[in-house]
Each structure stands twice: as C-alpha cells, then as structure tokens.
C-alpha positions in Angstrom: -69.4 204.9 -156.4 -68.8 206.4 -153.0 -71.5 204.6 -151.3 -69.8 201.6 -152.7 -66.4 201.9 -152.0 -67.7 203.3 -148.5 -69.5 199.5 -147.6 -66.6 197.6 -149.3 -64.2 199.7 -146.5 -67.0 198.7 -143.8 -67.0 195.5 -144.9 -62.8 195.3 -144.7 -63.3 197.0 -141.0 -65.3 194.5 -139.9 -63.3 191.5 -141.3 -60.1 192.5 -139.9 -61.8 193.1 -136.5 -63.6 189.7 -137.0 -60.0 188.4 -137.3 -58.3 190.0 -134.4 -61.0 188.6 -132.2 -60.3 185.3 -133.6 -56.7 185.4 -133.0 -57.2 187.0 -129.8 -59.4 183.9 -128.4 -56.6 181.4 -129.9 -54.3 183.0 -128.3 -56.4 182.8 -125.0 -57.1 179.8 -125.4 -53.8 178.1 -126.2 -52.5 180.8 -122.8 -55.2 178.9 -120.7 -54.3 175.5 -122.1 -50.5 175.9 -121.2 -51.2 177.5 -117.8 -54.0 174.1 -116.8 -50.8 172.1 -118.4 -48.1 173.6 -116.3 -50.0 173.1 -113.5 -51.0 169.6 -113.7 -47.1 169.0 -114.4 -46.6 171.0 -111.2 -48.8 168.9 -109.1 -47.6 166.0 -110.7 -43.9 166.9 -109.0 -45.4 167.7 -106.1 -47.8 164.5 -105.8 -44.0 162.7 -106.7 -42.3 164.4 -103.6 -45.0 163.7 -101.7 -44.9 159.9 -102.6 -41.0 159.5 -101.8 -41.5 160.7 -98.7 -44.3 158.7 -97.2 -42.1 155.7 -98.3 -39.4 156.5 -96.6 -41.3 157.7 -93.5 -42.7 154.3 -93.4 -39.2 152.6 -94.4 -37.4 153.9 -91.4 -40.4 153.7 -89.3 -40.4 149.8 -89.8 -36.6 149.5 -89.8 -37.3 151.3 -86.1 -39.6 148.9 -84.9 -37.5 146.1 -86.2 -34.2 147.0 -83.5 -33.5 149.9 -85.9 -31.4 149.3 -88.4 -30.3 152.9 -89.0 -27.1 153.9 -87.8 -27.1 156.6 -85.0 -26.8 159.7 -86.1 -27.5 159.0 -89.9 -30.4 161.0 -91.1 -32.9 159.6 -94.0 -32.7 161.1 -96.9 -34.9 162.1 -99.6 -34.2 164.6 -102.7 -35.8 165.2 -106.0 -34.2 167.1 -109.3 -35.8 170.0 -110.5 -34.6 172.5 -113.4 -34.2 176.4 -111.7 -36.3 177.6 -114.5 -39.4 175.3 -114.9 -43.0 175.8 -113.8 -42.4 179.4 -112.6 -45.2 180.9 -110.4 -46.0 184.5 -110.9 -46.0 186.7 -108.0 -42.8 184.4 -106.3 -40.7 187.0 -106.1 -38.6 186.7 -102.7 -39.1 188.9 -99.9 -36.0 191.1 -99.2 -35.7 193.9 -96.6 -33.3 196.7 -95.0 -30.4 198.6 -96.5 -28.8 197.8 -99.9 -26.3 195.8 -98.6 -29.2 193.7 -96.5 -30.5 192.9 -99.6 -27.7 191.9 -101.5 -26.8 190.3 -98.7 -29.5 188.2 -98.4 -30.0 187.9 -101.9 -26.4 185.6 -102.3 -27.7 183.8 -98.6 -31.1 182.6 -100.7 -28.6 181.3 -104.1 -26.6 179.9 -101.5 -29.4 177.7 -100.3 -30.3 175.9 -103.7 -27.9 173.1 -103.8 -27.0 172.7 -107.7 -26.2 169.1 -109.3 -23.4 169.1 -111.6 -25.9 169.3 -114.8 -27.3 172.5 -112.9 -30.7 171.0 -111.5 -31.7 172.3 -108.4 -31.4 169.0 -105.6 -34.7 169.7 -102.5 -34.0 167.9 -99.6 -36.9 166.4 -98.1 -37.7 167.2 -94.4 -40.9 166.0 -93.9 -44.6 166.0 -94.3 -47.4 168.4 -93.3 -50.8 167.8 -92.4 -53.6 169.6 -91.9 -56.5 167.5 -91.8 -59.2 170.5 -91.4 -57.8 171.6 -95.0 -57.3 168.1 -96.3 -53.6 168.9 -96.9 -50.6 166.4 -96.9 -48.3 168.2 -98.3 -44.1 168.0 -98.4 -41.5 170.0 -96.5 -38.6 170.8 -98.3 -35.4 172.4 -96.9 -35.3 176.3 -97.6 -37.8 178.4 -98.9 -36.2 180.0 -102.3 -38.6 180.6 -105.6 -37.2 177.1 -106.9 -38.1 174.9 -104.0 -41.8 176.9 -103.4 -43.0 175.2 -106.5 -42.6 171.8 -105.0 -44.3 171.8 -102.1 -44.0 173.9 -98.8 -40.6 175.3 -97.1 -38.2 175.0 -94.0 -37.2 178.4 -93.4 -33.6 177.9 -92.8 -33.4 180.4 -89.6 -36.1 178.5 -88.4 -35.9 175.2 -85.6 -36.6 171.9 -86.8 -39.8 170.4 -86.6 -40.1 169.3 -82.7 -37.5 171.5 -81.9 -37.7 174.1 -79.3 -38.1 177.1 -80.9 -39.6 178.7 -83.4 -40.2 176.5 -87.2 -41.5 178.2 -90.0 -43.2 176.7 -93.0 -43.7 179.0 -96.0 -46.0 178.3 -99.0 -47.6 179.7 -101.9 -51.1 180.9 -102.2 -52.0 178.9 -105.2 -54.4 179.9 -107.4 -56.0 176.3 -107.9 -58.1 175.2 -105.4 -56.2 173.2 -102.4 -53.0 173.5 -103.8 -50.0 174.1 -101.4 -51.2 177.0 -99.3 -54.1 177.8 -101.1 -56.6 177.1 -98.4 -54.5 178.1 -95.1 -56.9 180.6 -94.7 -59.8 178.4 -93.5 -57.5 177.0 -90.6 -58.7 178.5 -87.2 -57.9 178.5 -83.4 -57.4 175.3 -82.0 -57.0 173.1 -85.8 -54.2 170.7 -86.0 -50.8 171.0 -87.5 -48.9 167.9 -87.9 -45.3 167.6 -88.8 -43.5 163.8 -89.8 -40.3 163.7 -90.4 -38.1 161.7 -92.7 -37.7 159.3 -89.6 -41.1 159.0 -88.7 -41.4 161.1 -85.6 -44.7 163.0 -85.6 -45.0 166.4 -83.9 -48.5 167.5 -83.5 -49.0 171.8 -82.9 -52.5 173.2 -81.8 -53.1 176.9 -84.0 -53.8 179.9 -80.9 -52.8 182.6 -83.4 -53.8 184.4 -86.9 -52.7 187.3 -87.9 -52.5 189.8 -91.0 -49.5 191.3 -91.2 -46.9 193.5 -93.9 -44.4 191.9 -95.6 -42.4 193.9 -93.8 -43.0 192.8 -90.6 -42.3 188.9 -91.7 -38.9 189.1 -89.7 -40.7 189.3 -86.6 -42.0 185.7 -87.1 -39.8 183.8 -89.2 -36.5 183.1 -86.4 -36.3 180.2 -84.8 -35.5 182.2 -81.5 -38.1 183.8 -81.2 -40.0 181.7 -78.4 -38.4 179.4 -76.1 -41.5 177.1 -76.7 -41.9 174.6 -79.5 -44.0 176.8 -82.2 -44.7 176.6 -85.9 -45.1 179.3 -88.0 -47.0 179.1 -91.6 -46.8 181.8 -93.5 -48.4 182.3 -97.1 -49.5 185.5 -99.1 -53.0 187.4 -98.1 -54.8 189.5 -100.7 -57.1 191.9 -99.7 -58.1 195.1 -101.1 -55.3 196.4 -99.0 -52.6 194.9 -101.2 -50.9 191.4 -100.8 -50.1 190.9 -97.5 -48.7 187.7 -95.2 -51.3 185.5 -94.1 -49.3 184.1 -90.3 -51.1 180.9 -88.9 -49.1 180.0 -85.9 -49.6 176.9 -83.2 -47.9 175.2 -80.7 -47.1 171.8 -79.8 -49.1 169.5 -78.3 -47.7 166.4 -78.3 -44.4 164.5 -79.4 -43.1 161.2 -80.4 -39.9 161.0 -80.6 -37.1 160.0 -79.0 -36.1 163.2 -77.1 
C-alpha cells in the first residue's frame, strides 16, 4: 500500500510540474507574441511619421522652386497623435540630475514639453529627417526628447540649436532592441560617416562625425547645450551597454555643407 500510494504521489508531482511548464511556455509565448506585436505597431507609427514628413519636405520643396508659395516666415508643419501611455519602452526612464529641486525642476520642464490635445493625446511636431546612409537609417526628428516622443522616432533636444544652426543640435534616440530600429545601430557609425539633417522645408544640412565617445549619464550635460561650440555641430546621443553598466553612447560631427537660404 505504501509503495502505491508513494507512485500515485510521484505520479501527481510530476503532473503538476508537467502543467506548470505548460503554462509557463503559454505564458512565454503569448509575452513574446505581444512584445513582436507592439513592436510592429511601433514601427508602423514610426514608418507613418516618417511618410508625412517626406511629403511635405518634397511639398514645400516644389512650392520653392515654383516662386515659393509659402509665406515668409511661416514654418511647415507636421504633427501626429499619439496616446502618453501606448507602446512603452522599458528602460525609457528620463535622465534627471543635481539637487532635489533640479530634478523636480526639470521633471515639470520635460511635462511641459509634451503638448496635450484636448482628448489628452500627446501632439509631436515634426522637425525633420535624419539620415545616415552608412546605417541605412531615415529616420524622423521630432521636437523634444521626453519618454512619449522617443517611441516615435528620434528627438530635438529642446536646449539644443536647430538643425543648420550655429551651435550645438542634439538628436537623442533609443537603443532599440530590434535590429536597425531608431538608434539601434549608431554604434557602427565611425569618423568621417555622414549625418544628414532635412528639414520640414527642405533645407539639407550635411555634418561629417570627428568624435565618439563613452561617457556617464552623468556627464550628458556637457554635450546636450546648444552653446556649447560656436560651430555648427550635431550631437547623437543613445544608450551604451557594456559590462560597465548602461552608459551614453555620444556620436558627434560637424557640418560640412549647407543648403539653405542663410
């Protein structure tokens, strides 16, 4: 009797375990299946902004050659609705530094910077596109660079020049796990690769990388102002992970030619 009841307990063991596992790869699998989906969905939003502003890059860029048509002074604009809480990216947590009251501080600046519609969507404004052809990446440039607009696309760093500008312009972006994805493949770029900004009116500002660097979150301040160089300079910045930590990845170029109107 006890060599029975002892299998039949064996027996219940290894069905319950056989059950767990079961669950346990369901679950998996229905976590992997949502994560492919929220992805595709992302890249579907960004392949969208990316769309709307080659159109009207190539809009105003005819309307231009055709005694321009746009009023002086009046900018192009594109935007695109997003909800503040959809296709979250782990790990994009802000980065905040100094006292408390730096931090809160620029903790209301950043909530400041995401315009809201009156049904609460978060409105990007377009700035332009990126290129970097040694990276195959055409990629959009939204204005600011809080958690909502960084799953679009890349981001003007609002203390940061214009593109063409002189002074310093910094693009921030995401090191996304799937490959070529926003700023997943910055780190291939090396010295003397080309940057290319367009903006909404067509102007195309082309920067030659002299400078890569490593560096602390900490010591992102350092590169992100616009005042920091009486040059025209771009600054991309992206997350670095080594088996130090996660760091800032800091590609930076400067320009090498302009067509504009300046």
């Amino acid at each position: 009797m006890y060599k029975h009841d002892y299998i039949n307990k064996k027996r219940l063991i290894s069905n319950i375990l056989l059950v767990l596992a079961i669950v346990l790869l369901m679950v998996g699998i229905v976590f992997i299946a949502a994560d492919i989906a929220k992805r595709n969905l992302r890249q579907e939003k960004i392949d969208q902004g990316t769309v709307s502003m080659d159109r009207a890059i190539a809009e105003n860029m005819a309307a231009q050659a055709t005694a321009s048509d746009m009023e002086e002074g009046e900018e192009p604009v594109v935007t695109m609705l997003v909800g503040t809480s959809d296709l979250e990216i782990s790990g994009e947590d802000y980065d905040y530094f100094g006292t408390e009251e730096e931090i809160a501080a620029q903790r209301e600046a950043v909530q400041q910077e995401l315009e809201l519609n009156e049904d609460g969507y978060a409105i990007l404004q377009g700035v332009g596109i990126l290129d970097i052809p040694c990276i195959e990446l055409h990629i959009p440039i939204w204005q600011t660079t809080n958690s909502t607009t960084l799953r679009y696309g890349t981001g003007h760093y609002v203390g940061s020049v214009m593109p063409g500008q002189q002074g310093n312009c910094s693009i921030l972006g995401h090191h996304m796990r799937k490959y070529g994805s926003i700023f997943n493949r910055l780190g291939e770029v090396e010295i003397g690769d080309e940057i290319t900004i367009t903006n909404l009116r067509g102007y195309t500002y082309t920067y030659i990388v002299d400078e890569i660097l490593i560096v602390e979150a900490e010591e992102l301040g350092e590169y992100l102002r616009g005042g920091i160089t009486d040059t025209r300079q771009v600054t991309l910045v992206t997350c670095e992970y080594t088996n130090q930590g996660k760091k800032r990845l800091v590609v930076i170029g400067h320009i090498q030619e302009v067509q504009d109107d300046n």
